[in-house]
C-alpha positions, 0 to 999 in steps of 0.5 A: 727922323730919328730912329726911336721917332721913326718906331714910335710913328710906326707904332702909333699906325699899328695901334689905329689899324687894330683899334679900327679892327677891333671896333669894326669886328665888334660893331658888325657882330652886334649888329648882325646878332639882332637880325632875325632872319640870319642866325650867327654863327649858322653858316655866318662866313657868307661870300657877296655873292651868296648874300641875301640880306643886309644882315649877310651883306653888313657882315660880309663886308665888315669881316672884309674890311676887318681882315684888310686892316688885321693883314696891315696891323701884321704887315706893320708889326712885321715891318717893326723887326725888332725880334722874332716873337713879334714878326711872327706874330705879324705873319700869322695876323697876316694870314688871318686877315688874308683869310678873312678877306677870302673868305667874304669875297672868293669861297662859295662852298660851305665845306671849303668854308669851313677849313677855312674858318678854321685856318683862320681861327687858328691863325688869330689864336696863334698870333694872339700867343706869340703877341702875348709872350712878346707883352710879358717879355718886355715886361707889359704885364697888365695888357699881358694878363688880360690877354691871358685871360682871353686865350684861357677862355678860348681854350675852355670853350675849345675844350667843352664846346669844340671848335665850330662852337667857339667863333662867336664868343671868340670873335667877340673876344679878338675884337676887344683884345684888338682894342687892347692893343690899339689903345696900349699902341697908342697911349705910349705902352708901344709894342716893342721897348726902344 
């Protein structure tokens, strides 16, 4: 297989894992914001352990699940070394899905949970910048600005809201920027210029 072949296969398996991500963030935050006994964003990060309802237990698994496939899209933009915005950008989606995944399985301290989440956000925005800077480099200007567009209005609601006020919007938003990049993955705008 030859080389471009090889990049562009690998390209395709980033666009389904932050496709898949994406559509599965987005659906358990729907889902959960219906419940009437669990309020988002009130102690929402809760571990299996603690779960009591299925509201707590849908989204404790739908966040593992999303940061088992977020770590992957990092692993895979990582294996792509083809500049180091965009193994930077791999690692730091690492860490957020790693993070995620700990937080839904291992952490039971609320206070513990909390920097955490806040690594974690960190984290995804960070990764979101560099990825961003890598589209308007080679010229992908279009999922560039709407990705712009998403991190002006997490830094707005950073900015009036602070930081413990901005998870869900902000999760909404890494959601549909996730299927962004999953669909330019897969209609042939690749991450990376062959």
């Amino acid at each position: 297989m030859s080389s471009s072949r090889q990049v562009e296969c690998r390209d395709k398996l980033t666009g389904i894992l932050a496709l898949i991500a994406g559509v599965i963030l987005f659906a358990i935050m729907l889902y959960c914001g219906t419940g009437t006994y669990w309020v988002l964003g009130n102690e929402s990060f809760i571990p299996y352990m603690n779960s009591n309802t299925v509201y707590e237990h849908v989204f404790s698994a739908g966040i593992t699940i999303s940061g088992v496939l977020i770590a992957l899209y990092g692993t895979d933009l990582l294996l792509l070394r083809r500049n180091g915005v965009l193994s930077a950008s791999g690692i730091f989606f690492i860490i957020t899905g790693i993070t995620a995944m700990y937080l839904t399985t291992i952490v039971t301290s609320w206070d513990f949970h909390g920097d955490l989440m806040i690594v974690m956000a960190l984290s995804a925005l960070i990764s979101v910048i560099l990825l961003t800077a890598n589209d308007w480099m080679d010229g992908r200007f279009f999922t560039g600005g709407v990705s712009m567009v998403l991190i002006f209005a997490v830094f707005a609601l950073l900015a009036t809201n602070g930081i413990f006020e901005i998870y869900i919007p902000a999760m909404y938003g890494f959601s549909a920027w996730l299927v962004l990049q999953g669909v330019k993955c897969l209609s042939g705008k690749p991450t990376i210029n062959k």
